[in-house]
Structure formats: structure tokens, C-alpha cells
C-alpha positions as CSV (number, residue, x, y, z in Angstrom):
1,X,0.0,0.0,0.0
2,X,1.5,3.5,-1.1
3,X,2.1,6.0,1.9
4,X,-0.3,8.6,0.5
5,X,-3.4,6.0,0.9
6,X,-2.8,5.4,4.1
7,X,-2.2,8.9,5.0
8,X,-5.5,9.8,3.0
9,X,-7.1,6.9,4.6
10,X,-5.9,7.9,8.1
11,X,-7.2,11.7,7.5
12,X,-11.0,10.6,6.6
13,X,-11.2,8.2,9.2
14,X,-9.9,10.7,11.9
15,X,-12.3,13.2,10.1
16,X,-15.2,11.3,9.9
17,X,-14.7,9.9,14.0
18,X,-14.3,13.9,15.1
19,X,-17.9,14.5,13.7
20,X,-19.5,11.7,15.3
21,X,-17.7,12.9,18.9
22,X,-19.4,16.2,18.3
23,X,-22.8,14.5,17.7
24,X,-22.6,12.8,20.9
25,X,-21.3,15.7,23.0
26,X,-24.7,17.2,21.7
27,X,-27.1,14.3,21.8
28,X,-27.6,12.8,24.8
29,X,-30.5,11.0,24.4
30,X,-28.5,8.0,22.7
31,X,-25.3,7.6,24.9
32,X,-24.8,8.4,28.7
33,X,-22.3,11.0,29.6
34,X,-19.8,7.7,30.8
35,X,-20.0,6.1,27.5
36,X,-18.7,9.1,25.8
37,X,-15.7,9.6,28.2
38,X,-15.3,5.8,27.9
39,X,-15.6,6.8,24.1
40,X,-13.3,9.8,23.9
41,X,-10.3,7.4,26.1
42,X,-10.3,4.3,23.7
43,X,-10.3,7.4,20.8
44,X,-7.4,9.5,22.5
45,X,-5.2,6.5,22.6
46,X,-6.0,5.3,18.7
47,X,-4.8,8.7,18.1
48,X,-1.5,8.8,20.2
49,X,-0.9,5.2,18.4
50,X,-1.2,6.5,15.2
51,X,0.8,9.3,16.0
52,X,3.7,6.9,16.9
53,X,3.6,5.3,14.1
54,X,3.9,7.8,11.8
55,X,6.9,9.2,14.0
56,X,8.9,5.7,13.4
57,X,8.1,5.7,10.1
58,X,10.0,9.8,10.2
59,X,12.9,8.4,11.8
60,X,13.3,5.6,9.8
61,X,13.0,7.9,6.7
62,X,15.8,10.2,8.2
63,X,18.0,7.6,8.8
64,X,18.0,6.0,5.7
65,X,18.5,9.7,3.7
66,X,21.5,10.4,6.4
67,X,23.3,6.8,5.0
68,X,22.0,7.9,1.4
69,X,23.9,10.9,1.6
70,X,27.1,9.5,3.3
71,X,27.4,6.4,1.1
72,X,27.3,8.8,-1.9
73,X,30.0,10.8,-0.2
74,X,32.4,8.1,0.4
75,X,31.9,6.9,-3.5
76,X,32.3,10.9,-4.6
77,X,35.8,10.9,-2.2
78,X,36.7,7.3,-3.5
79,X,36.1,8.0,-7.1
80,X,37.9,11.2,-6.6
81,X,41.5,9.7,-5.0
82,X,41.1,6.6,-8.0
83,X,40.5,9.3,-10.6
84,X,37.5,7.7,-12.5
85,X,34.7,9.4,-13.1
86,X,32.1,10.1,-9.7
87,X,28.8,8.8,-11.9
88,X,30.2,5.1,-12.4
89,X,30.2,5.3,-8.1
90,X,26.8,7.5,-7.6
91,X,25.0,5.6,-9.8
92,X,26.1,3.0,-12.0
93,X,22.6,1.6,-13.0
94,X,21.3,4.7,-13.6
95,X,20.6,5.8,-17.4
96,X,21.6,9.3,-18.0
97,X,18.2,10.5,-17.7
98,X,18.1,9.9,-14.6
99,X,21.7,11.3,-13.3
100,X,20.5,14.7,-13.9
101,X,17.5,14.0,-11.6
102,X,20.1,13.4,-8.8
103,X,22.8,16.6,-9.2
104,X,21.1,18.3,-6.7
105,X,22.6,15.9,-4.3
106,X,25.9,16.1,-5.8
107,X,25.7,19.9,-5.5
108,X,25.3,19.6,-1.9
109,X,28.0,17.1,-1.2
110,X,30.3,18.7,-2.9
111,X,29.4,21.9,-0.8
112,X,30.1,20.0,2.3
113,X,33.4,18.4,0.9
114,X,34.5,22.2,0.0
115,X,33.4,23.5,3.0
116,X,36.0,20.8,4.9
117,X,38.7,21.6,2.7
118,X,38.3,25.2,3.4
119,X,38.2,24.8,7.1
120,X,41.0,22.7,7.4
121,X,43.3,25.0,5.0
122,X,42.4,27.8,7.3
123,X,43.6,25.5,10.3
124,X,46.4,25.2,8.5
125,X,47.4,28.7,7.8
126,X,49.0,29.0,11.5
127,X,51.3,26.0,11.2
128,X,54.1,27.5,8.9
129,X,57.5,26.0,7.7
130,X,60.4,27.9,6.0
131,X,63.7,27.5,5.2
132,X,66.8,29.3,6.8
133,X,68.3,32.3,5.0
134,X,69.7,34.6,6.7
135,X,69.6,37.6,3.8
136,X,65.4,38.0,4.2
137,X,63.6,39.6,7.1
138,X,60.8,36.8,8.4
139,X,57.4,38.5,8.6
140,X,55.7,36.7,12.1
141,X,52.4,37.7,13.3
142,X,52.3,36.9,16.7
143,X,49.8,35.9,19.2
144,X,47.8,38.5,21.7
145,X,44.5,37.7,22.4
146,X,45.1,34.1,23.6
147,X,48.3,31.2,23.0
148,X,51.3,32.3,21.9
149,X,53.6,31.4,19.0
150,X,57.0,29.0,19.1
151,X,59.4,29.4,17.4
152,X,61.7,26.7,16.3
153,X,65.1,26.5,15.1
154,X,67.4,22.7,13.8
155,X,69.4,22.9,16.6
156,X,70.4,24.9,19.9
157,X,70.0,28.8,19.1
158,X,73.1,30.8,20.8
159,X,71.7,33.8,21.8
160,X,69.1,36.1,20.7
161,X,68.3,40.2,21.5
162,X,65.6,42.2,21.3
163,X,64.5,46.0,22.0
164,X,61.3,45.9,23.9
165,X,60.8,42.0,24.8
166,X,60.9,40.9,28.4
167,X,60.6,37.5,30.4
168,X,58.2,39.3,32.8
169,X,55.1,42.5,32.3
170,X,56.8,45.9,32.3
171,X,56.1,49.1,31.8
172,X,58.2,49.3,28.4
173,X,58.3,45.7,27.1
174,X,55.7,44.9,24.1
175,X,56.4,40.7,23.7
176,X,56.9,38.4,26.6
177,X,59.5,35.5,25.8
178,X,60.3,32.2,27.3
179,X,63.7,30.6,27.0
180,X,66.1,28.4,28.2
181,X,70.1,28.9,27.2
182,X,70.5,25.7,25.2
183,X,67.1,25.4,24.0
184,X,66.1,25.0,20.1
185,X,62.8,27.7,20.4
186,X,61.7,30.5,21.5
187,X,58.2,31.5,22.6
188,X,56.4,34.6,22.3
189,X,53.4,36.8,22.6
190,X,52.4,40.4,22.5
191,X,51.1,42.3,25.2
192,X,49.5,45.0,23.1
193,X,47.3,45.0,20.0
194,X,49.6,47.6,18.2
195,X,52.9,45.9,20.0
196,X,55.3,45.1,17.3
197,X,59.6,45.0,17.3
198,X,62.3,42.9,16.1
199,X,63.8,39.9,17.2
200,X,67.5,39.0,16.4
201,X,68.7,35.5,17.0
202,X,72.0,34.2,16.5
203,X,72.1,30.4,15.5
204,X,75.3,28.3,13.6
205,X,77.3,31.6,13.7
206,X,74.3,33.3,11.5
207,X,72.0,36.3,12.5
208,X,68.6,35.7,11.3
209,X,65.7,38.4,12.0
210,X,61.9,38.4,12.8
211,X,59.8,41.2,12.8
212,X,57.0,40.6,15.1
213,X,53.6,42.1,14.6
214,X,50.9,41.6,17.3
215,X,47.9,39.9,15.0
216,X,44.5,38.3,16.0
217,X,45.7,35.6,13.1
218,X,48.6,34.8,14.4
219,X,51.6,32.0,13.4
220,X,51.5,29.2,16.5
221,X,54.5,27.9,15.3
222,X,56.8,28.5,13.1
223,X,59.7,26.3,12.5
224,X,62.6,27.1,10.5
225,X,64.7,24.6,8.5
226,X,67.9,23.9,6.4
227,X,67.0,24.1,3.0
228,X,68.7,20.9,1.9
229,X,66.3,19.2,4.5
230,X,63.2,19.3,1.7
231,X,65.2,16.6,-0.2
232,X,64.2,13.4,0.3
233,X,66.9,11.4,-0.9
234,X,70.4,12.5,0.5
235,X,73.7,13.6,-1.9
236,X,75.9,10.7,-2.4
237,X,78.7,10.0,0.0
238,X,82.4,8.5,-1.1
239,X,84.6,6.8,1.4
240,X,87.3,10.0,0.9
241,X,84.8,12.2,2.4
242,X,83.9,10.4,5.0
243,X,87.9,10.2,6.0
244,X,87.9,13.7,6.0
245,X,84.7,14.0,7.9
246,X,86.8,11.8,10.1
247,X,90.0,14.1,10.7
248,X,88.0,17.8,10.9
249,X,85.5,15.6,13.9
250,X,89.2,14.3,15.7
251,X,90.9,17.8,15.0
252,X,87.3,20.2,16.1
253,X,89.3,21.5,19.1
254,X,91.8,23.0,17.0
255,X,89.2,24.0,14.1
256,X,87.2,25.4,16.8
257,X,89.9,27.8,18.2
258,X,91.6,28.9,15.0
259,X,89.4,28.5,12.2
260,X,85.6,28.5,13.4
261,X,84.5,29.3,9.5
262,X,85.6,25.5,8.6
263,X,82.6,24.4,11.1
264,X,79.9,25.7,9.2
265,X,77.0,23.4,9.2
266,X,78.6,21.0,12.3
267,X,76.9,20.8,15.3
268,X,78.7,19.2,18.2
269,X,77.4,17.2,21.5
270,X,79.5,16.0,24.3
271,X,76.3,13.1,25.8
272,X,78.9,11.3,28.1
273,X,76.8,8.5,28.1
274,X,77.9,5.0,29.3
275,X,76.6,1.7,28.2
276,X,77.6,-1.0,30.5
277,X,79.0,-4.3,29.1
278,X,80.1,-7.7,30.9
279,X,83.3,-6.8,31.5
280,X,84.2,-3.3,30.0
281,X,82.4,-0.3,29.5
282,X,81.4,1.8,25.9
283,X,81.9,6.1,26.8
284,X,80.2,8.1,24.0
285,X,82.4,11.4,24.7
286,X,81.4,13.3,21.5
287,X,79.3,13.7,19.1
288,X,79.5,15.3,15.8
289,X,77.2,16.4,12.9
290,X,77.6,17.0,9.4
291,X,74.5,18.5,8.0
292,X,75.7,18.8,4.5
293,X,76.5,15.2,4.0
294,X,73.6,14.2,6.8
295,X,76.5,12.3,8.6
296,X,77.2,11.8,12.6
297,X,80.3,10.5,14.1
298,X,81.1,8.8,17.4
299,X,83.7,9.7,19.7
300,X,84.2,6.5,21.8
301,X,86.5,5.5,24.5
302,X,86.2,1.6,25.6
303,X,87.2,1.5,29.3
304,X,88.7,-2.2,30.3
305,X,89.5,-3.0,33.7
306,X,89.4,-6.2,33.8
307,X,92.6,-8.7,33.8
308,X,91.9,-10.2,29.9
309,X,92.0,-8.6,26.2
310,X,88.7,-7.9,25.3
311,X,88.4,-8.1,21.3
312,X,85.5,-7.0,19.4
313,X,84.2,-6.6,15.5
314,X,85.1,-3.2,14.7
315,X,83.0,-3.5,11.1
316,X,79.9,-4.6,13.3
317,X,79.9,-1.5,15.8
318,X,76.5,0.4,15.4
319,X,74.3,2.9,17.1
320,X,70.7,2.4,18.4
321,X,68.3,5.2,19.1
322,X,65.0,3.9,20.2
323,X,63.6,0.9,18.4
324,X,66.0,1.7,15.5
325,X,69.3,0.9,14.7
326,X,71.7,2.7,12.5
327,X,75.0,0.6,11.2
328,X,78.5,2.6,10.8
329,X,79.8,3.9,7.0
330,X,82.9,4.3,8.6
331,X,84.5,3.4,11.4
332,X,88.2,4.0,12.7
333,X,89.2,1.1,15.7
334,X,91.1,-1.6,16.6
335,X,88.9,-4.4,17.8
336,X,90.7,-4.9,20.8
337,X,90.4,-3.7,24.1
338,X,94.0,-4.5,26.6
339,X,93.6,-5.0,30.3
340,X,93.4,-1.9,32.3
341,X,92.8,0.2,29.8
342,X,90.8,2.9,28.2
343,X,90.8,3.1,24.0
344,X,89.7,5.4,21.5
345,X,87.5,4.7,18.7
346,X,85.3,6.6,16.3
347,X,82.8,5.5,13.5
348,X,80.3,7.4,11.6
349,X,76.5,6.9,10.5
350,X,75.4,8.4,7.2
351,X,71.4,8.6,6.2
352,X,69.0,6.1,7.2
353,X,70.1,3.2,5.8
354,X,67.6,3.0,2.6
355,X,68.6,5.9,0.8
356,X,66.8,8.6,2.4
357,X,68.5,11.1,5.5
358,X,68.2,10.6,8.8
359,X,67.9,14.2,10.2
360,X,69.4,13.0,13.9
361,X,70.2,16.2,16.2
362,X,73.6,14.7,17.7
363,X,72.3,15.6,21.4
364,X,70.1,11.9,21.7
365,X,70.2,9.1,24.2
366,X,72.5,7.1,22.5
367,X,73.6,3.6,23.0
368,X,76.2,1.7,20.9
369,X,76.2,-2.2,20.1
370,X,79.6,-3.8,20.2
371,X,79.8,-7.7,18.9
372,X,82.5,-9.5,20.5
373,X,85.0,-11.7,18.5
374,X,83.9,-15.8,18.6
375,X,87.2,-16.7,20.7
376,X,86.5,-14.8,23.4
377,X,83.4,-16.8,24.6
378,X,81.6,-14.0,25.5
379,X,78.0,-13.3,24.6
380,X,77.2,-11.0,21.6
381,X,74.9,-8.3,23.5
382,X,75.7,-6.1,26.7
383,X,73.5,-4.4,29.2
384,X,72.3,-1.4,27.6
């Protein structure tokens, strides 16, 4: 039976039932007054049923148009990420008669997929990347009304000066800032609507500068990176340059002091980290990085105090940083360890190990994997 009938049906029969009420309210001669409440009850609740069913049947109708529309918009997004065309998903029975008859639907989707899009690009807007270059004046709205905005730099920033930003609220300060010596970022945020200054911050012996503007759209971070950094596969590597790699990361004291310019792009950590073994000890004294050639090397010192050589596999000597591991490219040791003693060794890690770069800051909680030699009938692992 079509809706309509029974909605027709339903109408008449409620219409027809209201005039006979009214002919008993006025005739009395036919039905006693507790007939016609008895009547009007067994009425009201045909009624209220009637009522409910048409409700459900609402519901029902709004529940199947709300997983009309959103299985149309998963076949409009599918169709759109396979690039075929959205009618073969929609409605593939359909002749093309009968597609037109449905656009309205697709005009609306594709309102609310726009809509999304825009939303989320205007999210977006405050999370900004750009590379270092220390030749352009970075434009950085920054926050007033509520947050603040971060600031971050590859590696630890030296130092950094402004004219009229504070730690604390003063009378002549127009940014608060928070940071730590040693720290990679900076945060910030204006006191005033009309506060606005400079900010000059010295990082890898380069001055780079920020003019701050207090904005009610303002950057919540901003992170500045080495340009090289948007490739994804790294510049290839020969064994000669990682052997002079080698000699400027032994020699840094002496680059350091008398030629500083040859450290351009190195970045230096001294971890002193220890990672215990049965019977000796691995020191990680130093670490260095080479951006350029996306290379780190190890400064190690293996501490023996025991009364037997200790010898190990020099070529097998890698570096573990949470749940991965990262073997050497180079390594300069000897593989053995003498009683009572404490010996040098370095080895370096270049890229990822696929191809790509690895983009480790040389400040980490390293630990390094030594595999002793066969004859020594020790076990392969230590105590990390």
C-alpha cells in the first residue's frame, strides 16, 4: 500500500470519527455522559498510536536519507582519489536520464566536501614551515588575544636580542618571551594589539631576524629549517669524504679555536653517556654532525678494567636510538680492548640506511652495540 493512501485513509477516518464525537457531545438522548468519556479514552489512545507510528516511520526515513547521503560521499571521495569518473560510483545503474535527476545531491556534497577543505586549509594557515636564509627579514604575526607562538630552530639557538621584549610585564616591554640557554625555540606573545619590534637570534654563527607584529591571526609555530632538508633522498657520500669527515671531527678542538668558519654546518654534543657491558664499559664522549652530508660521528672510549684482552668486530659496531638501529659507513678502531685500559675509537652513521636522510640532532640518548669476536666466549649483547 502507497504512503499517500494510508495517510488519506488515516485523514478521513480521523475526520469522519471527530464528527461523530461532536454528535454525541450534543445528543444525549443516545449515549450516557460515561460512555462518551469511555468513548473519547479508547479514541485518545488510537490517536497517540497513530501518531507513533507515523513518527517511526520519520525516523526511519531520516535515517535511511542520512546513509543515502554519506554512502554517496564516500563513492564521490573514492572515485575522486582513483581518478574515475564520480557517476560510475553514484550511480552506476542509472541511465543518463536519470543522473541529472540526482545533481542536486551532488551539488550539496560537494558543498560540504568544499566546505572541509576550506576549514582545514584555514587550520592550517597558522602552522608554517620555512627554510633558513639569513639575507630576508621573516614576517611573524604573533599571538595576543590568547596562545602564543613557538618558534623553532634545527638545533640549539646561541643567543638572541631584542629591544622591547621581556621574560616578565613591564612598563616598556611589548612581547613576553620564554627561553632556556640551550634550548632549540623561543616562545612569544604580544602584550598589546599595536605591540610590534624585532627579534635577532643568532644560531650556527648566522643572525637571522623576525619582525613581530601583534595579530588576531597569528603564526603558532613556526619552525625554521635547512633548505637541503626538503630533499628526500640525500647527496651521495664516497669513502674519501667520510675520511675527511673523520679528521675535521678528531681535529674540532683545533678547528674550533683557529678557524671557526671550517665548522659551518657542524653541530657538536658531548652526551657522556655510558653503556655498561660484561666486562668493560662503551663512553660516547662526542658527538658530531655534518649537515651537509647528513652524517654523525662517534667519539668513543672503551674503558677495560678487567685482567683479559677484550676483542670485538670493529666492522659490526653500530648505534641504536629507540627501536632503530643505524650501522657505521665508517669506522676507525682496533677491535681490541688491553687490560686496564681505556681506547679510542670513532665511526660514523650516514642517512637512514635506505637511501633517504636521517635528520638525527647529535644531542640523543644514544647507546652503541659492540659484537665481541667468537674466541673470546663471551656473549654478543651487553646491558644497555
Amino acid at each position: 500500500m502507497k504512503k499517500g493512501t494510508v495517510v488519506s485513509r488515516a485523514f478521513l477516518f480521523r475526520m469522519f470519527f471527530g464528527f461523530f464525537l461532536r454528535e454525541l457531545q450534543t445528543d444525549h438522548t443516545c449515549f450516557d455522559q460515561e460512555s462518551v468519556k469511555t468513548f473519547h479514552s479508547f479514541w485518545g489512545k488510537c490517536l497517540f498510536s497513530v501518531r507513533l507510528f507515523f513518527f517511526r516511520k520519520f525516523l526511519v526515513c531520516c535515517q535511511c536519507g542520512m546513509q543515502f547521503t554519506f554512502q554517496v560521499l564516500s563513492s564521490l571521495i573514492q572515485s575522486i582519489s582513483l581518478s574515475v569518473n564520480s557517476r560510475i560510483f553514484l550511480y552506476p545503474a542509472l541511465p543518463a536520464s536519470s543522473f541529472w535527476f540526482k545533481s542536486t545531491y551532488q551539488f550539496h556534497i560537494l558543498n560540504f566536501v568544499a566546505l572541509l577543505s576550506f576549514v582545514q586549509s584555514v587550520q592550517a594557515t597558522s602552522i608554517i614551515q620555512k627554510p633558513l636564509d639569513e639575507a630576508i627579514v621573516y614576517e611573524v604575526p604573533t599571538a595576543w588575544r590568547a596562545g602564543n607562538t613557538t618558534i623553532l630552530f634545527p638545533s640549539e639557538i646561541s643567543a638572541l636580542y631584542g629591544k622591547s621584549i621581556a621574560t616578565q610585564e613591564q612598563p616598556n616591554a611589548n612581547f613576553l618571551i620564554s627561553f632556556v640557554p640551550g634550548n632549540y625555540y623561543v616562545t612569544l606573545r604580544a602584550l598589546e594589539k599595536s605591540a610590534e619590534d624585532y627579534l635577532t637570534i643568532i644560531f650556527n654563527h648566522k643572525a637571522y631576524i623576525l619582525h613581530l607584529v601583534a595579530s588576531d591571526e597569528p603564526f603558532r609555530t613556526l619552525t625554521l629549517f635547512n633548505p637541503d632538508k626538503n630533499r628526500t633522498r640525500r647527496t651521495a657520500i664516497n669513502p674519501s669524504q667520510l675520511f675527511s669527515l673523520l679528521d675535521k671531527a678528531k681535529a674540532y678542538s683545533l678547528f674550533q679555536a683557529q678557524h671557526p668558519d671550517a665548522l659551518e654546518g657542524v653541530l657538536h654534543s658531548s652526551p657522556h653517556i655510558e653503556n655498561p657491558y660484561q666486562g668493560f664499559t662503551v663512553k660516547i664522549k662526542n658527538v658530531w654532525r655534518f649537515e651537509l652530508q647528513d652524517t654523525l660521528i662517534f667519539g668513543l672510549e672503551f674503558v677495560n678494567p678487567s685482567n683479559t684482552t677484550i676483542r670485538y668486530k670493529p666492522q659490526d659496531l653500530a648505534v641504536k636510538l629507540g627501536e632503530r638501529i643505524y650501522t657505521q659507513s665508517i669506522v676507525d678502531a682496533s677491535g681490541s680492548m688491553p687490560p686496564h685500559t681505556t681506547t679510542p675509537a670513532f665511526f660514523a652513521v650516514t642517512g637512514d640506511g635506505s637511501g633517504g636522510r636521517n635528520h638525527l640532532s647529535p644531542d640523543n640518548n644514544w647507546s652503541v652495540l659492540v659484537i665481541r669476536e667468537p674466541r673470546d666466549n663471551k656473549p654478543a649483547g651487553g646491558k644497555l
